[in-house]
DOKOL-982397 format. One record per residue (C-alpha): x, z, y; residue number from 1. Coordinates in nm, 4 decimals. Each point is the difference from the previous one (the first is absolute). Layout:
BEGIN
u->X, w->Z, v->Y, resi->NUM
...
***
This chain:
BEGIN
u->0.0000, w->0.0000, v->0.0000, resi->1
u->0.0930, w->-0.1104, v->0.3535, resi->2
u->-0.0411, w->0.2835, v->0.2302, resi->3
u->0.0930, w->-0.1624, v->0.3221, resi->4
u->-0.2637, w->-0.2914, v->-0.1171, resi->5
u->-0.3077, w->0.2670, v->0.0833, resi->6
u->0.2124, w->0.0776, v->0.2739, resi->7
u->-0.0285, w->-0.3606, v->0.1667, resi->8
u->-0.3576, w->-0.0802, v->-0.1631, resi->9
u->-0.1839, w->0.2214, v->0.2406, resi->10
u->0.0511, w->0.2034, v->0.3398, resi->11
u->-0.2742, w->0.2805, v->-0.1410, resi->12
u->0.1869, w->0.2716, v->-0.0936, resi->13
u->-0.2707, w->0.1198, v->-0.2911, resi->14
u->-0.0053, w->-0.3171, v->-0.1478, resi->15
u->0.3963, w->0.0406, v->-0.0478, resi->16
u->0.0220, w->0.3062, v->-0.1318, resi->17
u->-0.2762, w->-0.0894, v->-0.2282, resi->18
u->0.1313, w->-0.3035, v->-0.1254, resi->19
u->0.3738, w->0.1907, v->-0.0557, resi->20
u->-0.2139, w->0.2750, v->-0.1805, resi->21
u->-0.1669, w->-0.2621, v->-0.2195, resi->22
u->0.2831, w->-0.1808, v->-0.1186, resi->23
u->0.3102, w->0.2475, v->0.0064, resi->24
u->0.0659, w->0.1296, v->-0.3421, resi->25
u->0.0894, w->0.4096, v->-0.0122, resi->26
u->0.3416, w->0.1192, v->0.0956, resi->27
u->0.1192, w->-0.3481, v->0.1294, resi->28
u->0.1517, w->-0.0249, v->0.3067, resi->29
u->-0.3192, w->-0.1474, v->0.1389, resi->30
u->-0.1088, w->0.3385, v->-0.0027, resi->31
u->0.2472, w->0.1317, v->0.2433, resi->32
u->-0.1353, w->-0.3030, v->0.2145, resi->33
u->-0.3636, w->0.1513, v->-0.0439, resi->34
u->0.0720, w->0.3585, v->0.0850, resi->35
u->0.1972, w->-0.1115, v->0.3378, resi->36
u->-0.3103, w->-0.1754, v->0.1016, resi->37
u->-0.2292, w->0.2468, v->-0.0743, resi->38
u->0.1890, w->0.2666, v->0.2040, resi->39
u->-0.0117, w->-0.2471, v->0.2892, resi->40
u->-0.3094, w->-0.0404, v->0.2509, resi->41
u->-0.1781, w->-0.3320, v->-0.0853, resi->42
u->0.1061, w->-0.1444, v->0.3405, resi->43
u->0.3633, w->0.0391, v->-0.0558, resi->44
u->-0.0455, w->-0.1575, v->-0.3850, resi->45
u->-0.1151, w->-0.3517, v->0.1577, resi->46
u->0.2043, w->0.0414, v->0.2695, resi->47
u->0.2863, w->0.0216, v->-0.3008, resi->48
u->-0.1423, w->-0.2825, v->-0.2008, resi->49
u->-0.0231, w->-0.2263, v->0.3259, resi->50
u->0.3648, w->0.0717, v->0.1132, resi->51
u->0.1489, w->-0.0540, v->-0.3592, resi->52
u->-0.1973, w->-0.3176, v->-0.0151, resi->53
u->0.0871, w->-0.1226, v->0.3723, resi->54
u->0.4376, w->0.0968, v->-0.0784, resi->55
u->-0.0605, w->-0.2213, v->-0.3768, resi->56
u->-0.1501, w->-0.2958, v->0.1793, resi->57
u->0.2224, w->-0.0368, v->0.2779, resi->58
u->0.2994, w->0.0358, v->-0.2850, resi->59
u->-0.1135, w->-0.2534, v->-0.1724, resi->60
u->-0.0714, w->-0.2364, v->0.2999, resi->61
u->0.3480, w->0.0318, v->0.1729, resi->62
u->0.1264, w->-0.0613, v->-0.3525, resi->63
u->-0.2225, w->-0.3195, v->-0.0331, resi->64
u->0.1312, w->-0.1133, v->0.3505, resi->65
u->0.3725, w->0.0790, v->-0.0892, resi->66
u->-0.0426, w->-0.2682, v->-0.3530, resi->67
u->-0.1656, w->-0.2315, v->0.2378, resi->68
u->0.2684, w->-0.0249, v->0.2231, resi->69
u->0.2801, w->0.0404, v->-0.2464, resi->70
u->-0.1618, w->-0.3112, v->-0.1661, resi->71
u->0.0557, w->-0.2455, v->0.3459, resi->72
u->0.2954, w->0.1275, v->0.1696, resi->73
u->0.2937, w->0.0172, v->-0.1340, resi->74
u->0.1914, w->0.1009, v->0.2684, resi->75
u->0.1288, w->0.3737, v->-0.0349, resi->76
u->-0.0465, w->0.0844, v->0.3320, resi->77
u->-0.3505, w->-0.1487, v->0.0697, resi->78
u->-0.0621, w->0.2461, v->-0.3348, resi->79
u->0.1387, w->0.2776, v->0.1908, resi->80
u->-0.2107, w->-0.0421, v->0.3082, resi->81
u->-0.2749, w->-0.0612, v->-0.2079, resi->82
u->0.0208, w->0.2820, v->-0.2037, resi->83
u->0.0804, w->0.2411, v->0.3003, resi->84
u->-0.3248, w->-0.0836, v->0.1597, resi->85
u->-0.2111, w->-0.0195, v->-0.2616, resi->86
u->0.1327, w->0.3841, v->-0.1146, resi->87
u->-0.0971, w->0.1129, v->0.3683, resi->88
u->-0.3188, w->-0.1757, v->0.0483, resi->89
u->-0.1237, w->0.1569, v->-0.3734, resi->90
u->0.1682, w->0.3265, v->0.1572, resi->91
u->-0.1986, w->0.0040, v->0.3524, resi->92
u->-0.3505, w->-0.0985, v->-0.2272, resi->93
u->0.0116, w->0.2480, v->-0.2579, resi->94
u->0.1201, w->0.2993, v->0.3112, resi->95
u->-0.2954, w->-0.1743, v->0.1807, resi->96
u->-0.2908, w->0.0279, v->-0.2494, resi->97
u->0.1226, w->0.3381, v->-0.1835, resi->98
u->-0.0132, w->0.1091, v->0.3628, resi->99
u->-0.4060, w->-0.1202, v->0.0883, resi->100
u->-0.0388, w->0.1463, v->-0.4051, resi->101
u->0.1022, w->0.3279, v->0.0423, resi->102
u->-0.0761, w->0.1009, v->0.4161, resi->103
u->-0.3446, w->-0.1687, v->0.0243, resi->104
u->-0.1759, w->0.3715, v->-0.0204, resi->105
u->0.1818, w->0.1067, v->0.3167, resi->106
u->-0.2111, w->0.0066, v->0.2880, resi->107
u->0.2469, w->-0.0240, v->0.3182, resi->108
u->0.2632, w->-0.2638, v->-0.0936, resi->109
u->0.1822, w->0.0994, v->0.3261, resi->110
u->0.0210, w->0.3483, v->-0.1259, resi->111
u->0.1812, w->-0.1128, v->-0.3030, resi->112
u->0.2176, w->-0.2411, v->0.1513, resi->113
u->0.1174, w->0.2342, v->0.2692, resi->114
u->0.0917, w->0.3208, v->-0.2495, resi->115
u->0.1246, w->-0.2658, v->-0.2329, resi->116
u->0.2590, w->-0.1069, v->0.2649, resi->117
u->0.0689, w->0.3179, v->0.0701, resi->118
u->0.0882, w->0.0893, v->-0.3528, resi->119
u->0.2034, w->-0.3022, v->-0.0599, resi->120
u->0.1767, w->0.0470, v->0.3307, resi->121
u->0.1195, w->0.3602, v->-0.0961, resi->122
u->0.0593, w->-0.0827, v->-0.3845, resi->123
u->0.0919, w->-0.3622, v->-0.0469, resi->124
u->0.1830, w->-0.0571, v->0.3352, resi->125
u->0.2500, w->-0.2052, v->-0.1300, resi->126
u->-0.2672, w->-0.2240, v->-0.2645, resi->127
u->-0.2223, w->-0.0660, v->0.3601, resi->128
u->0.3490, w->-0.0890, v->0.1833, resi->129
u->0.1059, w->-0.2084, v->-0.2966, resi->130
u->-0.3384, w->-0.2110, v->-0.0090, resi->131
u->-0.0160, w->-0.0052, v->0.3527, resi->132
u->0.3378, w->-0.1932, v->-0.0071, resi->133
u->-0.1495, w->-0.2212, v->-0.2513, resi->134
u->-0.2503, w->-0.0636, v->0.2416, resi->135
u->0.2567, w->-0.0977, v->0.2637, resi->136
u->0.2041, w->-0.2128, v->-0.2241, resi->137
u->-0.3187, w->-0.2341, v->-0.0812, resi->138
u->-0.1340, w->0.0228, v->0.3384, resi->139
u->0.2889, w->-0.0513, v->0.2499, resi->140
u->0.2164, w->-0.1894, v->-0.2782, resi->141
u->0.3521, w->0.1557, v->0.0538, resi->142
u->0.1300, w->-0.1796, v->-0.2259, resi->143
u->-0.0874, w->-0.1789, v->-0.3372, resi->144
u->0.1011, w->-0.0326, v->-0.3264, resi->145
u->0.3440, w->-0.1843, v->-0.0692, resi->146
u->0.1258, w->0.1364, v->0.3907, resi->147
u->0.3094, w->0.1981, v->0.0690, resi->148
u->-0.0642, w->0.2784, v->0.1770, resi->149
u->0.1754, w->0.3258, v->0.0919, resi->150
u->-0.1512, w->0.3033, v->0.0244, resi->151
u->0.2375, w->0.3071, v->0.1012, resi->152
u->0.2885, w->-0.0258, v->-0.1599, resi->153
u->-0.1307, w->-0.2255, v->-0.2986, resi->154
u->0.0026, w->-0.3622, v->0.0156, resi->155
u->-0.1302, w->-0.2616, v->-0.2983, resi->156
u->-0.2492, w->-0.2709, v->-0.0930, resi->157
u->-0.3521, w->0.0949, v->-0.0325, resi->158
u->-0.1310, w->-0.0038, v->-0.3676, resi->159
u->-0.2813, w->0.1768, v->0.0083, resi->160
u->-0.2602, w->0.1665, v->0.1931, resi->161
u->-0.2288, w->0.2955, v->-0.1359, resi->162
u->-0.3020, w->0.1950, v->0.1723, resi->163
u->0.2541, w->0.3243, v->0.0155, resi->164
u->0.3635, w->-0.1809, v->-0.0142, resi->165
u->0.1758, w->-0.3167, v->0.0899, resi->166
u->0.3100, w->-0.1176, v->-0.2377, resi->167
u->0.3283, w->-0.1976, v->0.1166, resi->168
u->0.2784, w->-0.1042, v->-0.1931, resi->169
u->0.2840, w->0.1424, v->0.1889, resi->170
u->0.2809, w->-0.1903, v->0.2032, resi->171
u->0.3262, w->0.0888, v->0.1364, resi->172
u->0.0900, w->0.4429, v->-0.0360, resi->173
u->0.3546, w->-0.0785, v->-0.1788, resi->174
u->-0.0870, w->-0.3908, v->-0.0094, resi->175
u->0.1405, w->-0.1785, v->0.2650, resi->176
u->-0.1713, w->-0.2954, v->0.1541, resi->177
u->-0.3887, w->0.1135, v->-0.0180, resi->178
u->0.0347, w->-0.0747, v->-0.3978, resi->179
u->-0.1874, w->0.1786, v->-0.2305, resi->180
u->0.0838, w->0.3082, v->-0.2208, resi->181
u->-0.2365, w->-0.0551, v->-0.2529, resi->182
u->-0.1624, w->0.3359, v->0.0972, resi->183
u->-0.3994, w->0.0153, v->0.0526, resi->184
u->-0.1130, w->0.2078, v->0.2851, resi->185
u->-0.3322, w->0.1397, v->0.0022, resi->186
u->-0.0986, w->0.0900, v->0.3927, resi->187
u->-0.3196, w->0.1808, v->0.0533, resi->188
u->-0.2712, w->-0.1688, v->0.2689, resi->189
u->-0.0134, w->0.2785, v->0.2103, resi->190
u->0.4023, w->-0.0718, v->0.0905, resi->191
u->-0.0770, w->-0.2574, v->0.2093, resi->192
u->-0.2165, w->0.1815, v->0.2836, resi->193
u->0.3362, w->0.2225, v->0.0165, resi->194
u->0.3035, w->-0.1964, v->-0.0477, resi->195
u->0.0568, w->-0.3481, v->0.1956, resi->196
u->-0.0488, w->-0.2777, v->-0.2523, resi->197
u->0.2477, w->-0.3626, v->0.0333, resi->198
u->-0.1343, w->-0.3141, v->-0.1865, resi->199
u->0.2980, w->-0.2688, v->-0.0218, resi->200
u->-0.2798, w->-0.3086, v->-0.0513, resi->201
u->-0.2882, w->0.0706, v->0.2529, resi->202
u->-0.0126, w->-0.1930, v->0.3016, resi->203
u->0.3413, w->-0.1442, v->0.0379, resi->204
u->0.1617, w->-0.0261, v->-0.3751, resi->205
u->0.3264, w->-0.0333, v->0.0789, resi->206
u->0.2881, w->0.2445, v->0.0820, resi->207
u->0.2662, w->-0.0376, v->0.2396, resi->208
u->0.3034, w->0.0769, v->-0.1984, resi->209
u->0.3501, w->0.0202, v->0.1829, resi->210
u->0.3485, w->-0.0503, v->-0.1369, resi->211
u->0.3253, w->0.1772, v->0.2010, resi->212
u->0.2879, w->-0.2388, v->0.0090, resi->213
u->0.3160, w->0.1313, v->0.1480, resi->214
u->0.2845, w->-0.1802, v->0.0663, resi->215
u->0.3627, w->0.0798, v->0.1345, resi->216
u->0.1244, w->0.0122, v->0.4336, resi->217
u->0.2079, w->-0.2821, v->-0.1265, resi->218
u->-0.2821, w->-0.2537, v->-0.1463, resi->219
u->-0.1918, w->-0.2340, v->0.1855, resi->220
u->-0.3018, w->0.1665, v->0.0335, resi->221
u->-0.1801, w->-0.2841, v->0.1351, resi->222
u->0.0900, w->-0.2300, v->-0.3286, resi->223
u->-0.1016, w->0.3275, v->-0.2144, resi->224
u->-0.3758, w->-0.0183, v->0.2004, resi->225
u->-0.0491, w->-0.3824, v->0.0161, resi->226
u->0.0745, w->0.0325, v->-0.4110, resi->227
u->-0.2410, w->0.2383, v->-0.0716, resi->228
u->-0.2803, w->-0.1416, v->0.1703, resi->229
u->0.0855, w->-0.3101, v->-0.1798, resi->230
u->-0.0451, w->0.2022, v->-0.3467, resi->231
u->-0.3123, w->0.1807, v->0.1222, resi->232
u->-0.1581, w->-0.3424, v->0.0993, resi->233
u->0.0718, w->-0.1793, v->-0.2844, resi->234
u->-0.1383, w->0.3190, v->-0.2260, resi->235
u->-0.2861, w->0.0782, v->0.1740, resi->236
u->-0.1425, w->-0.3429, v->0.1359, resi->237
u->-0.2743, w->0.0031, v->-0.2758, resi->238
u->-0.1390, w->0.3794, v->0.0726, resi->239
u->0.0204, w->-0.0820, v->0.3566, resi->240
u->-0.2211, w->-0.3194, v->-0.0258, resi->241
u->-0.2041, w->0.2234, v->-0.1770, resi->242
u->-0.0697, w->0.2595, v->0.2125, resi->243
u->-0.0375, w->-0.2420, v->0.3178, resi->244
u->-0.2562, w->-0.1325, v->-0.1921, resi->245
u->-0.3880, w->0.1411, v->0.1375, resi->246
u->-0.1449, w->0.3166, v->-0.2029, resi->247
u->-0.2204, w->-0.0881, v->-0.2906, resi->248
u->-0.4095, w->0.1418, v->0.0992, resi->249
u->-0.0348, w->0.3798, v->-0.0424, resi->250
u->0.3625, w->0.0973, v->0.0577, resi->251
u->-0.0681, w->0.0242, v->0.3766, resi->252
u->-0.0327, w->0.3625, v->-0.0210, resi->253
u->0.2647, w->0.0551, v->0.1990, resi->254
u->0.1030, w->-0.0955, v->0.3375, resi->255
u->0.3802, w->-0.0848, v->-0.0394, resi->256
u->0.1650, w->-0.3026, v->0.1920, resi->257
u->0.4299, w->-0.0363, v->-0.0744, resi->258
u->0.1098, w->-0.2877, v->0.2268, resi->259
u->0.2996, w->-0.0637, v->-0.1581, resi->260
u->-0.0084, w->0.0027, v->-0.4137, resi->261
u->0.3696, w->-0.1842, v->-0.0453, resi->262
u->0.3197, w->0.2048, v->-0.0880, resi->263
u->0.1936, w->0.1191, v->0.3204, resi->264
u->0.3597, w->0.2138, v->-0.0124, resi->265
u->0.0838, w->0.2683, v->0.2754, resi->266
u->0.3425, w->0.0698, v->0.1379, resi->267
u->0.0992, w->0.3647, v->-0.0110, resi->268
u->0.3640, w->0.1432, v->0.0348, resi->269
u->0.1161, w->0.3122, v->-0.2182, resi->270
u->0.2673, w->0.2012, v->-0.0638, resi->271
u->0.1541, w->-0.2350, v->-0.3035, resi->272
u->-0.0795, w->-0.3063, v->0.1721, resi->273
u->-0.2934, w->-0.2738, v->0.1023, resi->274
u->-0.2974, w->0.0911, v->-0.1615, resi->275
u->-0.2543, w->-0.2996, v->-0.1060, resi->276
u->-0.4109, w->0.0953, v->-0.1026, resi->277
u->-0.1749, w->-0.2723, v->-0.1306, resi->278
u->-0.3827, w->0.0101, v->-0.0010, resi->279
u->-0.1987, w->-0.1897, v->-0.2133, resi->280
u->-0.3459, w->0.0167, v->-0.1598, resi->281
u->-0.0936, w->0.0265, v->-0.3685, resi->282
u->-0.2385, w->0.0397, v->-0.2539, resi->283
u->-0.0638, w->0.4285, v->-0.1147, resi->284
u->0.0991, w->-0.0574, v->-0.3529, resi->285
u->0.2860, w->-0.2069, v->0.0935, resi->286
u->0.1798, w->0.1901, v->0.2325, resi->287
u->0.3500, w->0.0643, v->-0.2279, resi->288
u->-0.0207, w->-0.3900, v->-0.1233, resi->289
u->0.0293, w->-0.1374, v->0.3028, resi->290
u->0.2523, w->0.2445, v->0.1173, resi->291
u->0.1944, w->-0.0686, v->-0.2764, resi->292
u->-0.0226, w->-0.3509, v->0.0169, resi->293
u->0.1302, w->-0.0127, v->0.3802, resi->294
u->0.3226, w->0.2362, v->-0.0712, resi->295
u->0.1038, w->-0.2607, v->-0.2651, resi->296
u->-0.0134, w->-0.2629, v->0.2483, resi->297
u->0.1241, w->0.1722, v->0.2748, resi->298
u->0.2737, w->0.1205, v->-0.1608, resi->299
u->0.0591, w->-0.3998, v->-0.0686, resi->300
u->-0.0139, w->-0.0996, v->0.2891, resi->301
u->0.2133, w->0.2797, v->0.1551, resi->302
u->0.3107, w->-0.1019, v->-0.2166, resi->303
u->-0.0381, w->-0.3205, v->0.0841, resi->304
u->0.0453, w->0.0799, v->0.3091, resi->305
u->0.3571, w->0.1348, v->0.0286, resi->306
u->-0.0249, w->0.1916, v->0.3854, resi->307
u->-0.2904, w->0.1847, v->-0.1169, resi->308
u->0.0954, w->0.3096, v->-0.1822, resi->309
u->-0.2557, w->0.2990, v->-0.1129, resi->310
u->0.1011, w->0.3425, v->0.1677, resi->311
u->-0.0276, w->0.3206, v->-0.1821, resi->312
u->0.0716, w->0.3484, v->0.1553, resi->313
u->0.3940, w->0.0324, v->0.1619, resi->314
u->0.1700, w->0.2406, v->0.2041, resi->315
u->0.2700, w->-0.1383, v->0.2416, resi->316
u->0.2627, w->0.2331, v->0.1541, resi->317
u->0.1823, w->-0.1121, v->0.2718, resi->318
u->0.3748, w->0.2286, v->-0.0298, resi->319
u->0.1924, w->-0.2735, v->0.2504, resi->320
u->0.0512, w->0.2758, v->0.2500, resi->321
u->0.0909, w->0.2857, v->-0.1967, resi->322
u->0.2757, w->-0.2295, v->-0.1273, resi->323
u->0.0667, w->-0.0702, v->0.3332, resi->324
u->-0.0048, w->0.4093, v->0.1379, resi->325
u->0.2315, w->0.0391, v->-0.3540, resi->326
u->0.2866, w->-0.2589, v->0.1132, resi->327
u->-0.0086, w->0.1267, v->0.3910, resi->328
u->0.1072, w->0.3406, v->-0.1202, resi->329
u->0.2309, w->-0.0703, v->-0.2578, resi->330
u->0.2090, w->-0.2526, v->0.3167, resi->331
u->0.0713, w->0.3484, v->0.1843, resi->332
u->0.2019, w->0.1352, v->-0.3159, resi->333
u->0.1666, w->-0.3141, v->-0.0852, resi->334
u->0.1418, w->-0.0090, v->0.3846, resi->335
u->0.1434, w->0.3617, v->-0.0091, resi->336
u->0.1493, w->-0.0791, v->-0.3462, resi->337
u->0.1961, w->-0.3009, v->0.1427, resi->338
u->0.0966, w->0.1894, v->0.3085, resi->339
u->0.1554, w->0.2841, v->-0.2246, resi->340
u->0.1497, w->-0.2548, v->-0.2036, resi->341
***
């Protein structure tokens, strides 16, 4: 005998225990099921029956729309999305319904609402915070799946989003080069109304990356810039024509103008010598590639280039004059010896 079959048959909470008393042998566990009900008020047994029957349908349904959608996509990460919303939707329903089930009797739905806030405000400060972020992250879009963001100290790709947490697959910490470590990060929602929050892609996804050249007093510092914005050019010329080109719809979020999107090297002087910055643009996830790349080629170019020499840190010392005080005072001596001689 099916229990939970009388259970979803009828709302009438009589005609449940009845049919549970009719067809439950003695001692089974259908028993057990029996006695709970009957120690129960008759308004809480359909309420019971209702609620079990509402969280098995909506199982079964998000299940049915999970096959359905495994069936035509194949793509992982359209599964993923799919799957993600699905689970909350069938979430939000069954909170929804269990909620209209179970607080219909109360008169004063303001009443319960405001002591309920207050109790969840007190207790479950940090749940509330948590789905209030949630909130945030779907409403104001911070950032989206697949981003790289920072958030405090932590920095990583986006991989997925929760109703109490957020997960990242963390970059950089003893990586150099905003490469990952392989670590996942789990961030709670609430974080982000307390710690500033950087996103790599949104609006403008590019970084300005810069690369310090120094060279020696000696070189010709003007050959050493003219090559390097050579390099840079011939690097970057595809990412450039790229970003020059107009925003696709919907990434206009942001109001961000750079008039000037091609490499450019400044001129500073330091204590070892002529120091050379080149700033160029690049892709997040390609930030140590392309800085790789342009070291091998400048470093080509440089010793092809035989008066440009790389400067590292030196100390001079000048000692011409203490020679100098050294010989003046050893003349005196040498005089009065020749004299006495």
């Amino acid at each position: 005998m099916n229990v939970w079959a009388a259970l979803l048959a009828s709302r009438s909470a009589d005609a449940v225990v009845r049919a549970i008393a009719q067809q439950a042998p003695a001692g089974s566990r259908d028993q057990g099921v029996l006695e709970f009900l009957r120690s129960v008020s008759g308004g809480t047994q359909a309420n019971l029956a209702l609620s079990f029957a509402v969280i098995v349908t909506l199982f079964f349904a998000r299940r049915a729309v999970l096959a359905l959608v495994n069936r035509r996509f194949e793509d992982s990460t359209l599964r993923y999305r799919w799957a993600k919303v699905v689970g909350r939707v069938a979430f939000m329903l069954t909170a929804l319904i269990l909620f209209l089930i179970w607080f219909t009797a109360l008169r004063s739905l303001g009443t319960f609402l405001g002591l309920l806030s207050a109790g969840l405000a007190v207790a479950l400060k940090d749940v509330v915070a948590n789905i209030a972020g949630w909130v945030f992250i779907f409403w104001r879009r911070p950032f989206d799946l697949g981003d790289r963001i920072q958030v405090g100290q932590f920095a990583g790709d986006v991989v997925d989003r929760s109703i109490f947490q957020f997960t990242i697959m963390e970059i950089g910490n003893w990586v150099d080069a905003d490469q990952s470590t392989g670590r996942l990060i789990h961030i709670p929602n609430a974080v982000l109304f307390t710690e500033p929050l950087a996103n790599y892609i949104a609006g403008f996804p590019y970084l300005w990356n810069e690369l310090k050249v120094m060279v020696t007093f000696e070189s010709n510092w003007k050959k050493a810039k003219r090559l390097l914005d050579e390099v840079a050019e011939d690097l970057t010329v595809d990412i450039t024509r790229e970003a020059h080109a107009p925003p696709k719809r919907g990434e206009q979020r942001f109001l961000i103008h750079y008039r000037k999107l091609t490499p450019v090297v400044y001129v500073s002087v330091e204590d070892s010598g002529v120091l050379l910055t080149l700033r160029y643009i690049c892709r997040p996830r390609e930030r140590r590639a392309t800085a790789g790349e342009l070291w091998e080629q400048i470093l080509d170019a440089f010793s092809a280039a035989p008066d440009v020499t790389l400067a590292y840190p030196t100390q001079r010392i000048n000692i011409g004059r203490e020679v100098l005080s050294s010989s003046h005072e050893e003349e005196p001596i040498e005089a009065d010896d020749q004299r006495r001689e």
